[in-house]
MMTF fields as JSON, N, C-alpha, C and O atoms, coordinates in Angstrom:
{
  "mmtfVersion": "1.0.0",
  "mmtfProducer": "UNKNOWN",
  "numBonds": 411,
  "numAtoms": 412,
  "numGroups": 103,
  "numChains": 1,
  "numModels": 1,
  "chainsPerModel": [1],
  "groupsPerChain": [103],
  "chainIdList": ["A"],
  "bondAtomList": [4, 2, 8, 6, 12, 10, 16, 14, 20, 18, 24, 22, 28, 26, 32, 30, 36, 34, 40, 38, 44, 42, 48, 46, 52, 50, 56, 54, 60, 58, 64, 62, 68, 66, 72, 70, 76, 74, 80, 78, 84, 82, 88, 86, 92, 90, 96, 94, 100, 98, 104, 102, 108, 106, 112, 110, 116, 114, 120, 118, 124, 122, 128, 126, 132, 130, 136, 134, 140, 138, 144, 142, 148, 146, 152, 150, 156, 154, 160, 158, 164, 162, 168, 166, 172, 170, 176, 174, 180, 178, 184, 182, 188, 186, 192, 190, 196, 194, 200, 198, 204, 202, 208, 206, 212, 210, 216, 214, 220, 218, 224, 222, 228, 226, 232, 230, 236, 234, 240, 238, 244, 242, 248, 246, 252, 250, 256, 254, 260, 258, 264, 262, 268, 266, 272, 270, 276, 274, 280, 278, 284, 282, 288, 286, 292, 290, 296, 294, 300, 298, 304, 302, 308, 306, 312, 310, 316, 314, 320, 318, 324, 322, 328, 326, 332, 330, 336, 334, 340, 338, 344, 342, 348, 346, 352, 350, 356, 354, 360, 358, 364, 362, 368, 366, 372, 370, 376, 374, 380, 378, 384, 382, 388, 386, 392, 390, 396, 394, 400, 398, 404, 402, 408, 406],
  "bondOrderList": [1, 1, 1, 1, 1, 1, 1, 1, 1, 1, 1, 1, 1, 1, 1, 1, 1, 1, 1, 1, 1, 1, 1, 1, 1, 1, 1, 1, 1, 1, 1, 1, 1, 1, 1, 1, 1, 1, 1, 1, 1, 1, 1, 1, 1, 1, 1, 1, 1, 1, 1, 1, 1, 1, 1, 1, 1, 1, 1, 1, 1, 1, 1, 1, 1, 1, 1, 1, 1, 1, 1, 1, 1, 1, 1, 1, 1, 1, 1, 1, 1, 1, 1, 1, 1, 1, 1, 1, 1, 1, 1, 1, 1, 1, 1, 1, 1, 1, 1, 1, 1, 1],
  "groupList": [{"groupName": "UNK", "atomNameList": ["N", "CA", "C", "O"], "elementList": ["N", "C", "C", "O"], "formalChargeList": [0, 0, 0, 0], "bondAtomList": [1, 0, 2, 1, 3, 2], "bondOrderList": [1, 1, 2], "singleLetterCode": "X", "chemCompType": "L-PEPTIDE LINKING"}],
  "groupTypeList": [0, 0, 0, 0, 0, 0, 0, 0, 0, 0, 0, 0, 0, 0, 0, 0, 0, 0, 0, 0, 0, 0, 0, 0, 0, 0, 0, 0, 0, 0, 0, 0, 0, 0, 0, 0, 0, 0, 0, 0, 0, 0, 0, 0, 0, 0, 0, 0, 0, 0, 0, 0, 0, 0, 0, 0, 0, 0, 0, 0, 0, 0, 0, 0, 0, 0, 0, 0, 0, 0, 0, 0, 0, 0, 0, 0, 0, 0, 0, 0, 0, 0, 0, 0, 0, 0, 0, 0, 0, 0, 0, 0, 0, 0, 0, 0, 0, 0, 0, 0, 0, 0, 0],
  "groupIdList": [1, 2, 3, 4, 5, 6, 7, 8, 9, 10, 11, 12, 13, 14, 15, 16, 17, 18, 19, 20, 21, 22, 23, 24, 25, 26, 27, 28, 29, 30, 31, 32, 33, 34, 35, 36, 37, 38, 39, 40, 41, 42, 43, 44, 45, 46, 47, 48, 49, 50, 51, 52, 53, 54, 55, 56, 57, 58, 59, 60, 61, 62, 63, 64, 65, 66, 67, 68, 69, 70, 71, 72, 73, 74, 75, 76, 77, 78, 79, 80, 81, 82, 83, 84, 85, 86, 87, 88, 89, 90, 91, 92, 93, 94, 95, 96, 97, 98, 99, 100, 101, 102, 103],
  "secStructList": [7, 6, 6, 1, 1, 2, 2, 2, 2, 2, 2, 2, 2, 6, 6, 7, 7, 1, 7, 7, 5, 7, 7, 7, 1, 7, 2, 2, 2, 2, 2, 2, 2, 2, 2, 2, 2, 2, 2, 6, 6, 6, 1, 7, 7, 3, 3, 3, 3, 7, 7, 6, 6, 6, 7, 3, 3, 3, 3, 2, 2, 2, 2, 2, 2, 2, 1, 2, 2, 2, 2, 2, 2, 2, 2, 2, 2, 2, 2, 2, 2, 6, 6, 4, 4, 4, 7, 1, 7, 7, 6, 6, 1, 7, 7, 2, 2, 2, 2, 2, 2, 2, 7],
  "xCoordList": [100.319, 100.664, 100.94, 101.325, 100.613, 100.827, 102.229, 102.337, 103.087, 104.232, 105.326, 106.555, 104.607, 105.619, 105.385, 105.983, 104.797, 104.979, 106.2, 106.838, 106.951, 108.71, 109.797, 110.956, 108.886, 109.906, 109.576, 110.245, 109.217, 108.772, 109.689, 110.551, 109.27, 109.702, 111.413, 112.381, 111.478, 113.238, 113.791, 114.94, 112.684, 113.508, 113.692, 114.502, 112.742, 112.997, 114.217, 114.721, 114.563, 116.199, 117.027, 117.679, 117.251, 117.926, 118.531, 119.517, 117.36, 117.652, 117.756, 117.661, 117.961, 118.433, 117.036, 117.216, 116.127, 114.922, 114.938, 115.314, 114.626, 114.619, 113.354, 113.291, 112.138, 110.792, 110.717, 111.467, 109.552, 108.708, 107.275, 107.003, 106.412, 104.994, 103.95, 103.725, 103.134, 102.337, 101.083, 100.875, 100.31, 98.702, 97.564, 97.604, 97.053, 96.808, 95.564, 95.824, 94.389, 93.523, 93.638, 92.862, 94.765, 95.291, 95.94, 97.114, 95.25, 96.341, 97.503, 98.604, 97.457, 98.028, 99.975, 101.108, 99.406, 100.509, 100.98, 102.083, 100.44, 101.217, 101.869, 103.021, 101.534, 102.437, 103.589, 104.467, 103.367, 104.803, 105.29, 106.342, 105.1, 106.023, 106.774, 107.833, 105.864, 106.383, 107.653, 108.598, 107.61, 108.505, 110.187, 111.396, 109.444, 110.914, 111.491, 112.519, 110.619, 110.993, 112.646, 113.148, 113.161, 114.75, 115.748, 116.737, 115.334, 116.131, 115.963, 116.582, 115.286, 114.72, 115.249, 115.037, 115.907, 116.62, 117.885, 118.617, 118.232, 118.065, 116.572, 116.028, 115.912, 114.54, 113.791, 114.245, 112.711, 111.736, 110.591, 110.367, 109.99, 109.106, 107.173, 106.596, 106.535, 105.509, 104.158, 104.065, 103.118, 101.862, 100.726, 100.322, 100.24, 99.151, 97.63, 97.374, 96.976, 95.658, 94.467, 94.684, 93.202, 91.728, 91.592, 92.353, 89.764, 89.463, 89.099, 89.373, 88.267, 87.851, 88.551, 89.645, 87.662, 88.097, 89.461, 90.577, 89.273, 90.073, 91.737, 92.378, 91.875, 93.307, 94.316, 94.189, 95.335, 96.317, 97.498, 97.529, 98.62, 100.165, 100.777, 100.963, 101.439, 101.547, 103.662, 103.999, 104.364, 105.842, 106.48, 107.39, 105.758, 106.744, 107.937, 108.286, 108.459, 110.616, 110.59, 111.117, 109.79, 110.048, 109.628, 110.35, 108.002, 107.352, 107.654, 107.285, 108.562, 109.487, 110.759, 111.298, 111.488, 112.72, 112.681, 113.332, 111.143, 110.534, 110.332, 110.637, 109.664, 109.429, 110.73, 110.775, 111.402, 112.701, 111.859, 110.681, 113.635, 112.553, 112.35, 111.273, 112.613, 112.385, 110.209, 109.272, 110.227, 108.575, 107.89, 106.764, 108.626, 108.183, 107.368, 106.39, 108.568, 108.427, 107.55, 107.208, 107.253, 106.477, 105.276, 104.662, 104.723, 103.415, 103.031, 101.83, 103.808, 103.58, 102.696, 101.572, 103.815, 103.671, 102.092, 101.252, 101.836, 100.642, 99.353, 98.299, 99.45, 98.635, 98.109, 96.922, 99.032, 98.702, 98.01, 96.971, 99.066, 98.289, 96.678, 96.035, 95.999, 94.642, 94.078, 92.951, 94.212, 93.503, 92.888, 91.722, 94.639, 94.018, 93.152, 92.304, 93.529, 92.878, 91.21, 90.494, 90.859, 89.195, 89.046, 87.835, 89.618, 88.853, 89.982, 90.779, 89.999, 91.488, 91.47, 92.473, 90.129, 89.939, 90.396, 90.468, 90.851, 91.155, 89.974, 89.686, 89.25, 87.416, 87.009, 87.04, 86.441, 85.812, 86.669, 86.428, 87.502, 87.882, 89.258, 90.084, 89.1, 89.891, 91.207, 91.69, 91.739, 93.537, 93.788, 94.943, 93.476, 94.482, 95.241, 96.294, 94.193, 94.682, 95.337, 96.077, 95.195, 96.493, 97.842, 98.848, 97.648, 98.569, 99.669, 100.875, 98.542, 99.243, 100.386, 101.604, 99.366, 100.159, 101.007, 101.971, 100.956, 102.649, 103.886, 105.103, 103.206, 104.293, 105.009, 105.876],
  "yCoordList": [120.21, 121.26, 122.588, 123.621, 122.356, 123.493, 123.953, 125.09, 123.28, 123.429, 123.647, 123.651, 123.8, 123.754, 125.877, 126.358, 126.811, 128.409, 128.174, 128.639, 127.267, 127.744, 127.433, 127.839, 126.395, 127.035, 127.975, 128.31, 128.684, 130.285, 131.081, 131.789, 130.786, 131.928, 131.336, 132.095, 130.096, 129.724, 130.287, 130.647, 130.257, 130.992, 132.562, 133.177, 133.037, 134.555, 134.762, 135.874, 133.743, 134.219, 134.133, 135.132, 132.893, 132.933, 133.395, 133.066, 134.646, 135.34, 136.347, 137.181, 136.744, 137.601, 138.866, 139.978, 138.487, 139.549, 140.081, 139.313, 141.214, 141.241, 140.943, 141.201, 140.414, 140.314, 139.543, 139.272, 138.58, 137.288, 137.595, 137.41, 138.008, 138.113, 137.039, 136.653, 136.41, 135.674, 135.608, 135.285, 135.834, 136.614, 134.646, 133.837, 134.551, 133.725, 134.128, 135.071, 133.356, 133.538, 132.039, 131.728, 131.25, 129.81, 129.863, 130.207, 129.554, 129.725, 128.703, 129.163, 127.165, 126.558, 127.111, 126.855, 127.924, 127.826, 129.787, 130.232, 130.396, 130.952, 130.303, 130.71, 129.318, 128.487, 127.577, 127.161, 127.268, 126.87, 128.011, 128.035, 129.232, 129.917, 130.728, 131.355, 130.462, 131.036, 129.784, 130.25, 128.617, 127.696, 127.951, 128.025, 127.992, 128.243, 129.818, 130.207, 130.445, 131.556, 132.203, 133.171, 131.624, 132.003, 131.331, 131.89, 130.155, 129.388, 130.461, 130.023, 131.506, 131.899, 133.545, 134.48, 133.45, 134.865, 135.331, 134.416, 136.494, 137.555, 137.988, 139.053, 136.986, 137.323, 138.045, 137.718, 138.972, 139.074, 138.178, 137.976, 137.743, 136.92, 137.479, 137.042, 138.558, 139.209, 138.049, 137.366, 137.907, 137.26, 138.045, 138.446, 138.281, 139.292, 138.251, 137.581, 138.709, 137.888, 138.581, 139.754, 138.269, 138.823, 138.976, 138.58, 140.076, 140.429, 141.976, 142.713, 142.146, 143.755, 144.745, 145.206, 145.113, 146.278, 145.246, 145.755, 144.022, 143.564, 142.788, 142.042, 143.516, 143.221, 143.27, 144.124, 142.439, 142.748, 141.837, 140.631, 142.984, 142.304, 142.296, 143.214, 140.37, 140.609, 139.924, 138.834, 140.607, 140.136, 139.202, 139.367, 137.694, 136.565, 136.594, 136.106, 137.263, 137.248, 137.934, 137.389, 139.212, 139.558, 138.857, 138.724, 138.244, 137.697, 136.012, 135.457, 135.328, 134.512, 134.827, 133.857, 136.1, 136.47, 136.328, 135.779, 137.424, 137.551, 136.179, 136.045, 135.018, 134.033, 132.711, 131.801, 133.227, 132.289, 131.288, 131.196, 130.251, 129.026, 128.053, 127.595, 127.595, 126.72, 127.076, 126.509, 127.961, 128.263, 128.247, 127.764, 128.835, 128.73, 127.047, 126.546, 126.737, 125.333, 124.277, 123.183, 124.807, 124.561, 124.592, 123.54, 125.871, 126.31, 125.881, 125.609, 125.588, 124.255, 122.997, 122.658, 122.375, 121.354, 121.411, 120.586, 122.109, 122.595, 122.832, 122.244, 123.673, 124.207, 122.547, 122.347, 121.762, 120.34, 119.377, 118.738, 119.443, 118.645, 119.069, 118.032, 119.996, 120.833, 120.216, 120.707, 119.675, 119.587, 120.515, 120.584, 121.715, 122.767, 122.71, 123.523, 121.858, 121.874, 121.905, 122.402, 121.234, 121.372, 122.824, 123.025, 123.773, 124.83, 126.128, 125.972, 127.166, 128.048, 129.033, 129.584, 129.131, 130.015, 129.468, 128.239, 130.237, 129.883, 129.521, 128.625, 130.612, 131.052, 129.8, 129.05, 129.413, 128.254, 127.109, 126.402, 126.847, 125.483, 125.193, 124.283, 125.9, 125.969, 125.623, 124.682, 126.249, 125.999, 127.196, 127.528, 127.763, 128.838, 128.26, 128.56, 127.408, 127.432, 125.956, 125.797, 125.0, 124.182, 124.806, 124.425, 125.901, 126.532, 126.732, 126.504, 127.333, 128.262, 127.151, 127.187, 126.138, 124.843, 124.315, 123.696, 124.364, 123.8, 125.006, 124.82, 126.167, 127.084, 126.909, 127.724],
  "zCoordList": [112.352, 111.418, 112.127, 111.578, 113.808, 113.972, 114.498, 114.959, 114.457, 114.76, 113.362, 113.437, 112.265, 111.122, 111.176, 110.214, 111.925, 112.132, 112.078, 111.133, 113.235, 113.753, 112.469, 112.389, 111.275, 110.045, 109.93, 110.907, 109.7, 109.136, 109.611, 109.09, 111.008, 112.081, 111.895, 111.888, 111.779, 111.491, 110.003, 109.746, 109.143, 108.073, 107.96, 107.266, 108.81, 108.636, 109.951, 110.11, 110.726, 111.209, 110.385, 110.081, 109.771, 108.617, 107.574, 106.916, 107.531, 106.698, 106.995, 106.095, 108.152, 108.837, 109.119, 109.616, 108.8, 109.46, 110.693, 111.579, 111.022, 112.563, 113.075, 114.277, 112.513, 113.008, 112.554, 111.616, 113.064, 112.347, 112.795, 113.981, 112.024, 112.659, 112.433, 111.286, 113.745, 112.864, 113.319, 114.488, 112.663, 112.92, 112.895, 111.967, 113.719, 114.115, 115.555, 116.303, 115.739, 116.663, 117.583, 118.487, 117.116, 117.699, 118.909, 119.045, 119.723, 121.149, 121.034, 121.337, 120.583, 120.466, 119.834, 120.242, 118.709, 118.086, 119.244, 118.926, 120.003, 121.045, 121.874, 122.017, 122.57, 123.35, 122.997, 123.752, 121.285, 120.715, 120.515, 121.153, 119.861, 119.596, 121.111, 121.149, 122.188, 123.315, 123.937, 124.574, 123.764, 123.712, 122.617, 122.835, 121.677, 120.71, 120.553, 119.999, 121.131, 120.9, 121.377, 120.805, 122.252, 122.543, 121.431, 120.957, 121.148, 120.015, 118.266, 117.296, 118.133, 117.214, 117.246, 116.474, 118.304, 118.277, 117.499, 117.123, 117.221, 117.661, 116.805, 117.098, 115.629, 115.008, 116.35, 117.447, 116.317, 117.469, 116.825, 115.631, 117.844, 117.089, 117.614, 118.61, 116.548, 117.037, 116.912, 115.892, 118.076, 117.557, 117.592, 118.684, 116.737, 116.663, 115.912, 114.911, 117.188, 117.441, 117.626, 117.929, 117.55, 117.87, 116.731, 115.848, 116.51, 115.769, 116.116, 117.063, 114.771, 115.214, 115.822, 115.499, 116.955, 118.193, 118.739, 118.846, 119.006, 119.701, 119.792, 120.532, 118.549, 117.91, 118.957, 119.835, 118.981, 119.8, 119.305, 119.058, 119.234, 119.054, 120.032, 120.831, 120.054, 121.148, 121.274, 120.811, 121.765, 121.362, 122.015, 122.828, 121.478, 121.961, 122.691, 123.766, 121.867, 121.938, 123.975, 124.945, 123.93, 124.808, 126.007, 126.995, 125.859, 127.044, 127.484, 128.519, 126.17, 126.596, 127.198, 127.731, 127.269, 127.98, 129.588, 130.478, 129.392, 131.011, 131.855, 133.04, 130.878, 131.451, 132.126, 132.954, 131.357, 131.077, 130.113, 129.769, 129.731, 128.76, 129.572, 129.191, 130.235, 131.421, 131.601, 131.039, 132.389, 132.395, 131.167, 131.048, 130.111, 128.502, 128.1, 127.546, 128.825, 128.372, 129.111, 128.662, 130.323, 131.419, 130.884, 130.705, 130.526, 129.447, 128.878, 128.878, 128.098, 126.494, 126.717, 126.349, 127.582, 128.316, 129.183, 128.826, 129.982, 130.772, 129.676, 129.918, 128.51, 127.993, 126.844, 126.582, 126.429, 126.097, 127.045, 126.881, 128.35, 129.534, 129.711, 129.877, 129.726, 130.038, 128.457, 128.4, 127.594, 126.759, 125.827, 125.437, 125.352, 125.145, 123.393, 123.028, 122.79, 121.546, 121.482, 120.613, 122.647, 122.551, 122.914, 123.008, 123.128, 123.295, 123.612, 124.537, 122.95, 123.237, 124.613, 125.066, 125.168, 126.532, 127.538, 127.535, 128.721, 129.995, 130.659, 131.453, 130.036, 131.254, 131.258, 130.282, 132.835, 132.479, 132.68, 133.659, 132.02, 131.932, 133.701, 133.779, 134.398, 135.636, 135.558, 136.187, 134.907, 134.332, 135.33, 135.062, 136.02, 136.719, 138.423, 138.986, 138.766, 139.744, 139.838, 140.81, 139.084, 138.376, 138.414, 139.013, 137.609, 137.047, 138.34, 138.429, 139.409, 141.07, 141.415, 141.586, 141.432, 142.228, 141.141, 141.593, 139.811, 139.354, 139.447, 139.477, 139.478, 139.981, 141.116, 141.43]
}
């Protein structure tokens, strides 16, 4: 279910929005939307996550540009491979230096 955001985020291109925001504390559904996010343009596509003090929006559209989709897609892929559903933190679970060496 967590891949049905990118209708959303597909209907508000559609309809010509310039934003799609989607407030979510799911890492899962950041790494799809960081995947589809070039197919979903010229929409920007914002994810705004945490709680409290620790709110943060954060702009897909752009930090998939930076990445290319190629690495986008790399992520996805990586962040499934690690078994990310049992748990949404990096800390701990040693995904970084995986990470070094598929770079």
């Amino acid at each position: 279910t967590d891949t049905r955001v990118v209708l959303y985020a597909k209907y508000a291109q559609e309809h010509g929005y310039d934003y799609a925001q989607i407030n979510t504390p799911d890492s899962d559904i950041f790494f799809i939307l960081l995947h589809y996010a070039a197919s979903l343009s010229p929409t920007k596509i914002l994810y705004k996550t945490g709680s409290g003090n620790n709110k943060r929006l954060i702009n897909i559209s752009e930090l998939a540009e930076s990445y290319g989709e190629d690495y986008s897609t790399y992520l996805l892929a990586y962040h499934g491979f690690t078994h990310c559903d049992q748990t949404s933190a990096f800390k701990g679970k040693r995904k970084v230096r995986p990470l070094s060496i598929l770079e």
